[in-house]
C-alpha positions in Angstrom: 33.7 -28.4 -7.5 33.3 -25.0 -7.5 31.0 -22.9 -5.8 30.0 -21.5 -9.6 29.8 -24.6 -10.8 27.2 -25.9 -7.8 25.0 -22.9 -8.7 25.2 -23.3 -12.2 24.2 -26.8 -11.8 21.5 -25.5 -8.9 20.3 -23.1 -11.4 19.8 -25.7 -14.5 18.0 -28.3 -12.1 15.8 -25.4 -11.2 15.5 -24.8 -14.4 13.9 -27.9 -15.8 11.3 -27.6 -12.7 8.0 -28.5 -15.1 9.5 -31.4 -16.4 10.0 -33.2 -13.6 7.5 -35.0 -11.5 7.7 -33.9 -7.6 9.2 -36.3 -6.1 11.5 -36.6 -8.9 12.7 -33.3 -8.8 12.7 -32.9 -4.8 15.4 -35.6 -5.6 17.5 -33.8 -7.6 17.8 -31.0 -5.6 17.9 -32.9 -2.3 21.1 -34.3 -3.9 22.4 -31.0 -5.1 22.1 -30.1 -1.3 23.8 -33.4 -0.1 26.9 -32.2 -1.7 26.9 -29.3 0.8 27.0 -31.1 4.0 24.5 -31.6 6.5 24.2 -28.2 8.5 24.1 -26.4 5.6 21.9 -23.4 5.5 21.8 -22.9 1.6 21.1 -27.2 0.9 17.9 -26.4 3.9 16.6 -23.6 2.1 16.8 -25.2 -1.6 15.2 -28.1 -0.2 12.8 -26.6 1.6 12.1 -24.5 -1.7 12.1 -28.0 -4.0 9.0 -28.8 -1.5 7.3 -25.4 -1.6 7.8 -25.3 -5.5 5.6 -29.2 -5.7 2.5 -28.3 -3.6 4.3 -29.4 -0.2 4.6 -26.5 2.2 3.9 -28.4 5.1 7.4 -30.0 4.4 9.1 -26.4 3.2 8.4 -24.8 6.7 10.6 -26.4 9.3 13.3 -26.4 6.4 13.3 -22.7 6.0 13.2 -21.8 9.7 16.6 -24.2 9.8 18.2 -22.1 7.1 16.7 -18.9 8.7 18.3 -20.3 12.0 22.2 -20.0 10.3 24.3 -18.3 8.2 22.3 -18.1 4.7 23.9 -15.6 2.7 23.3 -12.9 0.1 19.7 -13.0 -1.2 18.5 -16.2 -0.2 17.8 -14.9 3.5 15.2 -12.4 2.3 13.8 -15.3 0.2 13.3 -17.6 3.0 11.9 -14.9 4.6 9.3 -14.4 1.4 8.8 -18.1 0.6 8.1 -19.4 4.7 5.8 -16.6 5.3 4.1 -17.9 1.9 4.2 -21.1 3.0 3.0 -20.0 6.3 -0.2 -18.8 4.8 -1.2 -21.8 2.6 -1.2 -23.9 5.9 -3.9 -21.5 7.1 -1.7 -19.5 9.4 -1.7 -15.8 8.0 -1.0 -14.2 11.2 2.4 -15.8 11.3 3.1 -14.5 7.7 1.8 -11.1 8.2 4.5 -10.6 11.8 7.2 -11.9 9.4 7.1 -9.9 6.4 5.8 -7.0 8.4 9.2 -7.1 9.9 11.0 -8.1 6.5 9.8 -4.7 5.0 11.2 -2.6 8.2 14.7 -4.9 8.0 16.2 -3.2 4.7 15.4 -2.5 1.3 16.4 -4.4 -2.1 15.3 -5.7 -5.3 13.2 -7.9 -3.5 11.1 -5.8 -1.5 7.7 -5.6 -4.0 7.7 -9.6 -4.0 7.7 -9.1 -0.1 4.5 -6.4 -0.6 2.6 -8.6 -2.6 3.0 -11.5 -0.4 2.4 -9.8 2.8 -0.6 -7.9 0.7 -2.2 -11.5 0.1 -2.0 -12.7 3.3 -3.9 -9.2 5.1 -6.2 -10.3 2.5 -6.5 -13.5 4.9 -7.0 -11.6 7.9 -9.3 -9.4 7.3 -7.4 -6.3 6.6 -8.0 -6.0 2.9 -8.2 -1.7 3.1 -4.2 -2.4 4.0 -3.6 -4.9 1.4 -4.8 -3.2 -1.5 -2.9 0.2 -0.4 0.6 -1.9 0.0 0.0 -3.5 -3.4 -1.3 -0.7 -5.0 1.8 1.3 -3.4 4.3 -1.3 -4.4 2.7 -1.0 -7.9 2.7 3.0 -8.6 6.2 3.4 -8.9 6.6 1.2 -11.3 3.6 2.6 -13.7 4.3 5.3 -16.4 1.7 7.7 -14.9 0.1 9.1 -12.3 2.7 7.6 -9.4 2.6 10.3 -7.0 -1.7 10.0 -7.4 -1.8 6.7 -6.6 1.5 6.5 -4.1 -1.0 9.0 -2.0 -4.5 6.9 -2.6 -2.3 4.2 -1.3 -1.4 6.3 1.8 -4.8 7.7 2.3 -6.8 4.0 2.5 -4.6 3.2 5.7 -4.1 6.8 7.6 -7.0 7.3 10.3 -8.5 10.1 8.6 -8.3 8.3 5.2 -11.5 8.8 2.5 -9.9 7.6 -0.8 
């Protein structure tokens, strides 16, 4: 086996998500995951994303903060980052999500970083910060808008400075 060929098989499991029932699917990728060993960062965070992905964050959490805890590499650390800060909120504990993506969005920049706005955006919603939710959603959104960016990249900017009107 080849590491292509486990992600290729990863990727076609994940794939036929919808026509599985939970527990059947949470089995296919729990054995996908067997195959890497035990203390394997990447097998914690697919299965801790096979229980986020059917309704069972409560189960997801402590998995993610295992693959957070080693070595997961390439993309998947920003996404356990994203998905347990999710997961975080659905259990009713925004504050926890809002510290960790608030830091994600100061740790680096990548293809990722809008899907960490508009998670960290829903979950100021959830604390009562929803002036600072709508201007890092609505900033994540300009640039990607054929018009008026730079308007709404400063109306963004304006609802969270001190002296802010827009």
């Amino acid at each position: 086996m080849t590491d292509d060929d486990w992600e290729r098989r990863l990727a076609a499991t994940w794939a036929t998500l919808d026509e599985h029932e939970p527990a059947e699917f949470v089995a296919l990728i729990e054995a996908l995951a067997a195959e890497l060993g035990p203390g394997s960062s990447v097998g914690a965070f697919e299965r801790a994303s096979s229980f986020d992905s059917t309704g069972q964050p409560d189960l997801a959490v402590p998995l993610y903060r295992a693959a957070l805890a080693g070595e997961l590499p390439g993309e998947r650390r920003r996404r356990a980052v994203i998905q347990l800060a999710s997961s975080l909120r659905n259990l009713g504990r925004p504050d926890e999500s809002v510290a960790l993506l608030t830091e994600e969005l100061r740790a680096g920049s990548d293809h990722l970083d809008d899907a960490v706005a508009a998670t960290l955006a829903l979950a100021l919603t959830d604390v009562g910060r929803e002036r600072e939710a709508v201007a890092i959603a609505v900033g994540a959104l300009a640039p990607h808008l054929p018009r008026y960016q730079r308007s709404l990249a400063n109306y963004a900017r304006l609802l969270v400075e001190p002296t802010g009107t827009a």
